[in-house]
mmCIF file as gemmi writes it, N, C-alpha and C atoms, coordinates in Angstrom:
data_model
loop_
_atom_site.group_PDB
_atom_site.id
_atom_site.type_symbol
_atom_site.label_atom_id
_atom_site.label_alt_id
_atom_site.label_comp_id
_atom_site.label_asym_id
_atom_site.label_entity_id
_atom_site.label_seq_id
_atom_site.pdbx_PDB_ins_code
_atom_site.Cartn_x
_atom_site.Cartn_y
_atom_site.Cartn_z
_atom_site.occupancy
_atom_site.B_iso_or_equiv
_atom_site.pdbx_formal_charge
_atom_site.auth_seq_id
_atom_site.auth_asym_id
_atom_site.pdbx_PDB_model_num
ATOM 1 N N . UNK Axp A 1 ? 0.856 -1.164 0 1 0 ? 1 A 1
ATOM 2 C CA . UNK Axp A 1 ? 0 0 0 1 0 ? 1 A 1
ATOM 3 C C . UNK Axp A 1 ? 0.908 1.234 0 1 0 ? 1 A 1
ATOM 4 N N . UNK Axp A 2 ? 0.709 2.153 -0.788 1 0 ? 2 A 1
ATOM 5 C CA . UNK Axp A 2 ? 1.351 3.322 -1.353 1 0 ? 2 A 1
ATOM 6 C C . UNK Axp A 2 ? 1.646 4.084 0.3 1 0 ? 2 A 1
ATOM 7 N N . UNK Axp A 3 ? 2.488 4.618 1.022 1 0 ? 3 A 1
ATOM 8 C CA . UNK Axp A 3 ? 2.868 5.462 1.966 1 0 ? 3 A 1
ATOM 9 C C . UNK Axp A 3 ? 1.315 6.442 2.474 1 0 ? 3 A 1
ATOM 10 N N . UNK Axp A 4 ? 0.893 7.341 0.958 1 0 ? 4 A 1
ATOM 11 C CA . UNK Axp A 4 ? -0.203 8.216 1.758 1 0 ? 4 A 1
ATOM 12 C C . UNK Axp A 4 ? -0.976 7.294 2.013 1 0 ? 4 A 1
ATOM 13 N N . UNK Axp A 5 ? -1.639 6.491 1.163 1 0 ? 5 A 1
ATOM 14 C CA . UNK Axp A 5 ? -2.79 5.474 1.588 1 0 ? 5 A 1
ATOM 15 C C . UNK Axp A 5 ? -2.843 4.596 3.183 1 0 ? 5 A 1
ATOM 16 N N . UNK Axp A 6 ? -1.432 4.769 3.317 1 0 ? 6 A 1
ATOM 17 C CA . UNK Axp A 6 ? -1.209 3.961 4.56 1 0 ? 6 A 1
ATOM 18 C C . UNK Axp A 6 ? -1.728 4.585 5.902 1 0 ? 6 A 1
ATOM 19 N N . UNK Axp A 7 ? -0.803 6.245 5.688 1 0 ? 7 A 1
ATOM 20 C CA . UNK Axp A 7 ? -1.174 6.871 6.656 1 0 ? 7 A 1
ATOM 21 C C . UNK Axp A 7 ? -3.008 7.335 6.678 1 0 ? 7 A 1
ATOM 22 N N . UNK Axp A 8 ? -3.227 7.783 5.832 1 0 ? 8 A 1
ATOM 23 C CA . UNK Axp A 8 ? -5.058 7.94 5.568 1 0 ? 8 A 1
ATOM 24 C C . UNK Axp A 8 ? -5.559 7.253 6.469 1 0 ? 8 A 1
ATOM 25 N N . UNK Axp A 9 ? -5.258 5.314 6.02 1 0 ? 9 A 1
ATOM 26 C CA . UNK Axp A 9 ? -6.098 4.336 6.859 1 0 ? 9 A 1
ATOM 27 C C . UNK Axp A 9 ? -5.713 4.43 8.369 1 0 ? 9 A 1
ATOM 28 N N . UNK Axp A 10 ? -4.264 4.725 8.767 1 0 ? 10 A 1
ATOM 29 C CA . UNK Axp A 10 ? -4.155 4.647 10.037 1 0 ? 10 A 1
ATOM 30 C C . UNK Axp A 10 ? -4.883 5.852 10.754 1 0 ? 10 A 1
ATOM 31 N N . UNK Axp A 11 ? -4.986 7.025 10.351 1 0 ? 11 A 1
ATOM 32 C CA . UNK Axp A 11 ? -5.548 8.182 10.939 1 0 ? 11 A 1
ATOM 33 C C . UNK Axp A 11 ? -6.709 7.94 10.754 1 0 ? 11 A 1
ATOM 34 N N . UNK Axp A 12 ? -7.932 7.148 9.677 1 0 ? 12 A 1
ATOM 35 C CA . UNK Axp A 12 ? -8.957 6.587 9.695 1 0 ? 12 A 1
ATOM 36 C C . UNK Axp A 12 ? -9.555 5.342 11.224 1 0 ? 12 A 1
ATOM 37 N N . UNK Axp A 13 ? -8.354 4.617 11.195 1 0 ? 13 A 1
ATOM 38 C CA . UNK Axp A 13 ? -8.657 3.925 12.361 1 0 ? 13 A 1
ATOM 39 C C . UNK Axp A 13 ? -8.114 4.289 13.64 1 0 ? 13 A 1
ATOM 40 N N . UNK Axp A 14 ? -7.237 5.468 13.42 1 0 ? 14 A 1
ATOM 41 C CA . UNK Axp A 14 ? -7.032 6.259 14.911 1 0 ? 14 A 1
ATOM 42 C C . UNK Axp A 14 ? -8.286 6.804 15.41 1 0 ? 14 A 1
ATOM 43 N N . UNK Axp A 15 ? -9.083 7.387 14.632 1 0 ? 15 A 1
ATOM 44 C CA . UNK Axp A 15 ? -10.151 8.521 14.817 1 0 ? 15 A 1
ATOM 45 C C . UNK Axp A 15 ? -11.544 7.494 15.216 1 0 ? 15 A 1
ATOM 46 N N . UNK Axp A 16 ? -11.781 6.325 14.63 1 0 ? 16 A 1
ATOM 47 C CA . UNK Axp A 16 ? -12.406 5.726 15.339 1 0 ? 16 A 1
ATOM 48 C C . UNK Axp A 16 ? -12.069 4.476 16.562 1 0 ? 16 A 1
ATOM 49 N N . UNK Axp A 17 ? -11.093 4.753 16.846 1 0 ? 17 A 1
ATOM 50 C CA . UNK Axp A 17 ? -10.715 4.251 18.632 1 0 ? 17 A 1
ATOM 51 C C . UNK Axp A 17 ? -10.835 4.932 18.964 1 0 ? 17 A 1
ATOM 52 N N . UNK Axp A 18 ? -10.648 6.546 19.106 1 0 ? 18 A 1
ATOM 53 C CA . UNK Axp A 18 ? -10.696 7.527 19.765 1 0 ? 18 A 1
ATOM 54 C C . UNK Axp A 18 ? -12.169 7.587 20.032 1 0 ? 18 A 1
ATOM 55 N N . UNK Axp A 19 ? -13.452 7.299 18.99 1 0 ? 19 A 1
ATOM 56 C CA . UNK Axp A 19 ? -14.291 7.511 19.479 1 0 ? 19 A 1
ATOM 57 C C . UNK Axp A 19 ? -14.72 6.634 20.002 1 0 ? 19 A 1
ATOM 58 N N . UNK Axp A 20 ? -14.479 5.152 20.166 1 0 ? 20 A 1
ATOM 59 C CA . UNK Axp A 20 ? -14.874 4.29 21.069 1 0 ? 20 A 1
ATOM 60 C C . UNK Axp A 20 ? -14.701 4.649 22.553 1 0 ? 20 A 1
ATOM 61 N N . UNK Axp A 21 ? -13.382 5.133 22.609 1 0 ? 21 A 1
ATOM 62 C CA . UNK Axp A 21 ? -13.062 6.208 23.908 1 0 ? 21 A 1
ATOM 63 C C . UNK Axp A 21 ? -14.357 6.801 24.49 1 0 ? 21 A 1
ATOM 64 N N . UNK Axp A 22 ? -14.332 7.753 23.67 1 0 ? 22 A 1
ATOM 65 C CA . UNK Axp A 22 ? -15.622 8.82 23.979 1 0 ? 22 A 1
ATOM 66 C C . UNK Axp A 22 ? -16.78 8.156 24.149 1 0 ? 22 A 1
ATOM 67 N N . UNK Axp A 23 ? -17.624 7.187 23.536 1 0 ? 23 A 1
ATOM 68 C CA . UNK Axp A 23 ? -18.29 6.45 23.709 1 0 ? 23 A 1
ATOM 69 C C . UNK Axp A 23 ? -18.31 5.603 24.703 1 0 ? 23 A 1
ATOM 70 N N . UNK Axp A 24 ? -17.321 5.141 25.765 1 0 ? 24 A 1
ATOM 71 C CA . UNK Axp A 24 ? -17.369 4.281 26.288 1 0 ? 24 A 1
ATOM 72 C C . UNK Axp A 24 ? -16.951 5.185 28.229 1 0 ? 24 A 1
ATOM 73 N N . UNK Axp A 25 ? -16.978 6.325 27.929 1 0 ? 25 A 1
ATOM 74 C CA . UNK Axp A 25 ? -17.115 7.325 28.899 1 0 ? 25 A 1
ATOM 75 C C . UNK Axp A 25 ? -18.661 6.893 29.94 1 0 ? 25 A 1
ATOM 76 N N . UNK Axp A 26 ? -18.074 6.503 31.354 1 0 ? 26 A 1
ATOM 77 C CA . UNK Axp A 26 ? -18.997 6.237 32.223 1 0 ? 26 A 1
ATOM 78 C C . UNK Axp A 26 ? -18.999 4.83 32.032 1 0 ? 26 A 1
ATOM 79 N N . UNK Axp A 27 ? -19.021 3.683 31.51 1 0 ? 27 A 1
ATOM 80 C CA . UNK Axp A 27 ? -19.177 2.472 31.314 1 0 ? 27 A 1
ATOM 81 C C . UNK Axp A 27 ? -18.232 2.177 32.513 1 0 ? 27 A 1
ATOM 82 N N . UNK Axp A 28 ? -18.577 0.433 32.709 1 0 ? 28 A 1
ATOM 83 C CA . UNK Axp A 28 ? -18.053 -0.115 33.76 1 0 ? 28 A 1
ATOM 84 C C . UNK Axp A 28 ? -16.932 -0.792 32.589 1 0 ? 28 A 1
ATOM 85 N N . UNK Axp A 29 ? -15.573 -0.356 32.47 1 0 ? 29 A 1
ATOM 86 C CA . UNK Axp A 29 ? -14.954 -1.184 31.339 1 0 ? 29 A 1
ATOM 87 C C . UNK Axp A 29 ? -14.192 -2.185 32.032 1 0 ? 29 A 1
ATOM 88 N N . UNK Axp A 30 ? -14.108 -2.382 33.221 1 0 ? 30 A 1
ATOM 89 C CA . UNK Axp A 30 ? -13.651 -3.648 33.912 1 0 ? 30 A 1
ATOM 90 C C . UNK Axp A 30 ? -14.427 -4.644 34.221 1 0 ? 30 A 1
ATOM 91 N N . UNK Axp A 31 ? -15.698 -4.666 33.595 1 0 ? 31 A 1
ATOM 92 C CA . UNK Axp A 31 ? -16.715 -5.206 33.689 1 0 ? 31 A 1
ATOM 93 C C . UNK Axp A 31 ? -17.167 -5.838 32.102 1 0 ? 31 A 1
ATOM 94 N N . UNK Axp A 32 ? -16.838 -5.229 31.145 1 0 ? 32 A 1
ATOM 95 C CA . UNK Axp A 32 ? -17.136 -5.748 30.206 1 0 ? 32 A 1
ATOM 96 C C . UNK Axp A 32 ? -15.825 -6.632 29.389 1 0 ? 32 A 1
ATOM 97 N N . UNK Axp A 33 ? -16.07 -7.252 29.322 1 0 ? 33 A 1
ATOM 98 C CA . UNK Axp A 33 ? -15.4 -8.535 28.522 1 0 ? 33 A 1
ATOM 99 C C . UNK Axp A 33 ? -15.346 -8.717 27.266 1 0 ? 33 A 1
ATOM 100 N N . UNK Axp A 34 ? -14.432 -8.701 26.127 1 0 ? 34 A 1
ATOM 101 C CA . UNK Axp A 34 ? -14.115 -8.999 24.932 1 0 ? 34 A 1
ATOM 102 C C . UNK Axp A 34 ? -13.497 -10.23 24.856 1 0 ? 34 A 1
ATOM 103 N N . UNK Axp A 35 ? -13.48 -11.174 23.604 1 0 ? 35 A 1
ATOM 104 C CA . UNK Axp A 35 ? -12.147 -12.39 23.098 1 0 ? 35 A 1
ATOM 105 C C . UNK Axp A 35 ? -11.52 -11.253 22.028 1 0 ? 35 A 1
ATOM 106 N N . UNK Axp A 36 ? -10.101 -11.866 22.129 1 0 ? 36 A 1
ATOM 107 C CA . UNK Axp A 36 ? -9.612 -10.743 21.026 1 0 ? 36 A 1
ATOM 108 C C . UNK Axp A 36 ? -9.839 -11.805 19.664 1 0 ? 36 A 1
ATOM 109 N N . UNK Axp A 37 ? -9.566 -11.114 18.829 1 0 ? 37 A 1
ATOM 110 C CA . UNK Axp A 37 ? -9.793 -11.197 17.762 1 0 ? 37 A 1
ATOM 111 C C . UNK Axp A 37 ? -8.715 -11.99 16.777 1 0 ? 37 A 1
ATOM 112 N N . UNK Axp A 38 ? -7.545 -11.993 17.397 1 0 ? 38 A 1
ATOM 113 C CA . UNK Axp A 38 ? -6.616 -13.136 16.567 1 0 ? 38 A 1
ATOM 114 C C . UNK Axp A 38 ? -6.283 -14.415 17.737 1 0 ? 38 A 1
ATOM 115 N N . UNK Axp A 39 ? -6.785 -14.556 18.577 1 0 ? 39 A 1
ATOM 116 C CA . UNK Axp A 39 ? -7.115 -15.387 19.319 1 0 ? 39 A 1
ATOM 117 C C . UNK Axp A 39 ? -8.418 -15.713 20.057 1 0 ? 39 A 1
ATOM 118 N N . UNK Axp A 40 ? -9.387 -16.652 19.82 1 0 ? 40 A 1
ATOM 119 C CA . UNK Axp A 40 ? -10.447 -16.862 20.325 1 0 ? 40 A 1
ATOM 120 C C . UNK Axp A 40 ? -10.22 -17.157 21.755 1 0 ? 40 A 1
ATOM 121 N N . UNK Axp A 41 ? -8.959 -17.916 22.086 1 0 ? 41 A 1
ATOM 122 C CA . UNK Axp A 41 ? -9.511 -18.429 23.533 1 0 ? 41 A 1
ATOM 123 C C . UNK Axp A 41 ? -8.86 -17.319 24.306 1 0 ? 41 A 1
ATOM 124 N N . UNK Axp A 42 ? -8.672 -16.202 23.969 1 0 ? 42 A 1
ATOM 125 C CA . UNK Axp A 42 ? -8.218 -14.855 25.032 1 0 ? 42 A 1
ATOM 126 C C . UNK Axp A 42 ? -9.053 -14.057 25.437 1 0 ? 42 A 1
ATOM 127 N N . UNK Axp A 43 ? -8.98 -14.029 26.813 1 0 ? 43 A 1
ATOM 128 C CA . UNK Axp A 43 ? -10.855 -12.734 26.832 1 0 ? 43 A 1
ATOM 129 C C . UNK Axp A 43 ? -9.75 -11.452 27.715 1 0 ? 43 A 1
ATOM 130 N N . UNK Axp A 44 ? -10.418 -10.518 27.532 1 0 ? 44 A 1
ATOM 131 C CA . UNK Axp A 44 ? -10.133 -9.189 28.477 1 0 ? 44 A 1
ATOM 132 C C . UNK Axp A 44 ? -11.147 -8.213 28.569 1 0 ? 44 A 1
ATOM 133 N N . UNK Axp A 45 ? -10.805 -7.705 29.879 1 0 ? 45 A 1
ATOM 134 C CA . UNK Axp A 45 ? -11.704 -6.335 29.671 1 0 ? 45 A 1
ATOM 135 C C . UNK Axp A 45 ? -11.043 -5.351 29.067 1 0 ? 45 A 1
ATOM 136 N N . UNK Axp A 46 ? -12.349 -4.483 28.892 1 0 ? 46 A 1
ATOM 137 C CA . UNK Axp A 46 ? -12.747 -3.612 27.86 1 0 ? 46 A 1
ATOM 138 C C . UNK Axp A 46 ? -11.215 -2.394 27.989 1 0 ? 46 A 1
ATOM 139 N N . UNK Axp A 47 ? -11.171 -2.102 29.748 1 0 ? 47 A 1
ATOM 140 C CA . UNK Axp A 47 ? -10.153 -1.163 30.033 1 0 ? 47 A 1
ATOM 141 C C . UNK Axp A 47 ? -8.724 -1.589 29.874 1 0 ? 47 A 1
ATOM 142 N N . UNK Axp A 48 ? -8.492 -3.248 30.015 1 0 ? 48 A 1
ATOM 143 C CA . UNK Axp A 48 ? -7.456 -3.732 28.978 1 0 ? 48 A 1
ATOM 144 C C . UNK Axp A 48 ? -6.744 -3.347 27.554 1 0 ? 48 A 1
ATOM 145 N N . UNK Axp A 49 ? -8.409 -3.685 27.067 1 0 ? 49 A 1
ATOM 146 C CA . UNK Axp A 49 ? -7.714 -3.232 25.672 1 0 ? 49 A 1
ATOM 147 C C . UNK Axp A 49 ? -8.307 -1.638 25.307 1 0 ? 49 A 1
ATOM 148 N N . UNK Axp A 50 ? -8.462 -1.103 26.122 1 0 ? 50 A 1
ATOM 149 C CA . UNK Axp A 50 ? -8.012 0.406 26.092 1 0 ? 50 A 1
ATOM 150 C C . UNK Axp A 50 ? -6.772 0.834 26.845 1 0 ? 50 A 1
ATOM 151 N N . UNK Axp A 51 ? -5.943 0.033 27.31 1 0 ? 51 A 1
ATOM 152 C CA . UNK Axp A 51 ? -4.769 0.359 27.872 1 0 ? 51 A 1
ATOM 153 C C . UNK Axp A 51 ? -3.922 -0.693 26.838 1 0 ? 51 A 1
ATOM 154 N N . UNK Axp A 52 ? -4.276 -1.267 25.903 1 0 ? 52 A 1
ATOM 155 C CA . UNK Axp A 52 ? -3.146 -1.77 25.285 1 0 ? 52 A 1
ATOM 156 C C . UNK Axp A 52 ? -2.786 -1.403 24.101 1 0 ? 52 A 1
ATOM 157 N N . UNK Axp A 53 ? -4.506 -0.838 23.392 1 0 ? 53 A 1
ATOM 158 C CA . UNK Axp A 53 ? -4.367 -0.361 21.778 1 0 ? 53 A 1
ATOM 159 C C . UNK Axp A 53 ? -3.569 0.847 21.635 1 0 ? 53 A 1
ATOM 160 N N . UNK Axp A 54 ? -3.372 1.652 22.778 1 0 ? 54 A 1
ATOM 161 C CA . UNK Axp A 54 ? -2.253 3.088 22.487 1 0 ? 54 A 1
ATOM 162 C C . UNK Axp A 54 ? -0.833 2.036 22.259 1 0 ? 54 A 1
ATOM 163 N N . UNK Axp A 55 ? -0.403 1.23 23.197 1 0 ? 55 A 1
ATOM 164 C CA . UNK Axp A 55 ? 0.88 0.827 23.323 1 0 ? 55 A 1
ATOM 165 C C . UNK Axp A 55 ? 1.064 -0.274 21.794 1 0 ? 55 A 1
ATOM 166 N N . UNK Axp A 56 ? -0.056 -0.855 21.388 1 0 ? 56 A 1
ATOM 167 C CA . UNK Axp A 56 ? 0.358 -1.521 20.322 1 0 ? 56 A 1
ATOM 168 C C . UNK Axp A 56 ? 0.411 -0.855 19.255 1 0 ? 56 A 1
ATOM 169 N N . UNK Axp A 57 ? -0.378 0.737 19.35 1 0 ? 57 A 1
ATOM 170 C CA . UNK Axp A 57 ? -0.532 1.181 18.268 1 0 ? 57 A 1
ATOM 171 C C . UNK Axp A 57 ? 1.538 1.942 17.651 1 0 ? 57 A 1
ATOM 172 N N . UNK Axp A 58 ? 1.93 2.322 18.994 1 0 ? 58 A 1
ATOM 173 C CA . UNK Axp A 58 ? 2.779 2.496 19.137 1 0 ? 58 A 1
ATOM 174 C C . UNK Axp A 58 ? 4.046 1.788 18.402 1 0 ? 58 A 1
ATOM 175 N N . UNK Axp A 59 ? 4.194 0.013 18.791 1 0 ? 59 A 1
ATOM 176 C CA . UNK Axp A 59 ? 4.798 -0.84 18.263 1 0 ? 59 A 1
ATOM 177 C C . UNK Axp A 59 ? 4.845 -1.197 16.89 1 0 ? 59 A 1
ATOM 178 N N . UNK Axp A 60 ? 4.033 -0.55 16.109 1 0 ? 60 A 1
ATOM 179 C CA . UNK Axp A 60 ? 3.755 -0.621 15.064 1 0 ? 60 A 1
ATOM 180 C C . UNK Axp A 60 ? 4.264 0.96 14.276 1 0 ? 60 A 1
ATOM 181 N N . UNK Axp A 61 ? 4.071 2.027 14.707 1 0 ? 61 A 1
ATOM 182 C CA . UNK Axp A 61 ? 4.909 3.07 14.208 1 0 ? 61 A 1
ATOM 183 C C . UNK Axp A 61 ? 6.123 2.828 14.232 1 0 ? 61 A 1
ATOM 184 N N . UNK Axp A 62 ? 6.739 2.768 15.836 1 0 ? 62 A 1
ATOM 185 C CA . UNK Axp A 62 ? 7.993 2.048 15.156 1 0 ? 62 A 1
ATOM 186 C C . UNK Axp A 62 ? 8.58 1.329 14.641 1 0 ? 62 A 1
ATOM 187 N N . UNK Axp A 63 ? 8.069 0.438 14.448 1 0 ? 63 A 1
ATOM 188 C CA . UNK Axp A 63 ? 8.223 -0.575 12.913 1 0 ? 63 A 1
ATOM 189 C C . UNK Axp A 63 ? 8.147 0.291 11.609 1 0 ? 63 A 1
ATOM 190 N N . UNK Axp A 64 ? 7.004 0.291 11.499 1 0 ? 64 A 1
ATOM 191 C CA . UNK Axp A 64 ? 7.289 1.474 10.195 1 0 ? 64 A 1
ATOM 192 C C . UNK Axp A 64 ? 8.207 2.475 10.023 1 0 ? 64 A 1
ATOM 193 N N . UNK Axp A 65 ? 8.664 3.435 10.993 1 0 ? 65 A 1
ATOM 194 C CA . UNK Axp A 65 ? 9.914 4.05 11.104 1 0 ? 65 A 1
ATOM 195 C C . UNK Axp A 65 ? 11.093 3.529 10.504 1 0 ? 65 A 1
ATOM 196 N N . UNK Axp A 66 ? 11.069 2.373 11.412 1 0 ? 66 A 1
ATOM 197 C CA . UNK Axp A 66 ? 12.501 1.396 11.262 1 0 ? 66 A 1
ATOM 198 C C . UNK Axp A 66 ? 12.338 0.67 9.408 1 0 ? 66 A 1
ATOM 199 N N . UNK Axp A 67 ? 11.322 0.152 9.227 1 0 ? 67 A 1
ATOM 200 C CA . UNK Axp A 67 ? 11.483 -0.013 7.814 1 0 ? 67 A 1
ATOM 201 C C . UNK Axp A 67 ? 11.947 1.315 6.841 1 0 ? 67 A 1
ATOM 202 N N . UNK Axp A 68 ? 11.162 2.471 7.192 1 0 ? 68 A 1
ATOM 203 C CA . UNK Axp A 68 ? 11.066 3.746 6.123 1 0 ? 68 A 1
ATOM 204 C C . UNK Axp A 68 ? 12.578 4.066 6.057 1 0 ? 68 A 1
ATOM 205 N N . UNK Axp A 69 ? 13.313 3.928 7.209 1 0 ? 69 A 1
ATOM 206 C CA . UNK Axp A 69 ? 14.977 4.635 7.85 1 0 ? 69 A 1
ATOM 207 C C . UNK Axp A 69 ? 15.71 3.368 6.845 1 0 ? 69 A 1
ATOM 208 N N . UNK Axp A 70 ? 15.521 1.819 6.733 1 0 ? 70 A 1
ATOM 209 C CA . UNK Axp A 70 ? 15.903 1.024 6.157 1 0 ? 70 A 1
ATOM 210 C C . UNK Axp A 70 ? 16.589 1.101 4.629 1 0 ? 70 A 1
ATOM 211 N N . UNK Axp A 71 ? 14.973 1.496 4.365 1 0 ? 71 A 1
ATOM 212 C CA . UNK Axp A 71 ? 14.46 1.664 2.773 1 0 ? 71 A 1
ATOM 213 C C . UNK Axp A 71 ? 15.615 3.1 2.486 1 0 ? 71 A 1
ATOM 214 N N . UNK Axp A 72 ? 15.395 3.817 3.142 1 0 ? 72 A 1
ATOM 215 C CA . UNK Axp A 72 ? 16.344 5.163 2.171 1 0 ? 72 A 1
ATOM 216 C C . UNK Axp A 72 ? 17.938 5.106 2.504 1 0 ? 72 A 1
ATOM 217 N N . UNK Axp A 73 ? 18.443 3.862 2.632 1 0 ? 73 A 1
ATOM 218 C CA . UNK Axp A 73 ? 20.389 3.783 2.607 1 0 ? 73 A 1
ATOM 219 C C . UNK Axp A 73 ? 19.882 3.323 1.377 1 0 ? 73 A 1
């Protein structure tokens, strides 16, 4: 996927976690329970994976960094 297209989709799916955020204002999120999604037999709460999607989102920029820094020697 072409560089702008990349960033588009990521600021596309930044903007809607952010509003799950907002949406999920007042909820009991230690109370609600998810399975993730590349593993069925993993469950967490909700405030889990709102404390993990910043940090993974993270692990993944720098990856991309580290490829982009790669690519231009």
């Amino acid at each position: 996927m072409p560089r702008p297209q990349l960033l588009s989709e990521f600021d596309r799916l930044q903007a809607a976690q952010e509003s799950c955020v907002v949406e999920a204002n007042g909820m009991k999120l230690g109370q609600l329970w998810i399975r993730s999604p590349f593993d069925r037999r993993i469950q967490y709460n909700m405030y889990s994976c709102l404390t993990i999607l910043p940090r993974h989102q993270h692990r993944h920029l720098w990856q991309a960094e580290q490829l982009w820094a790669s690519m231009a020697h």
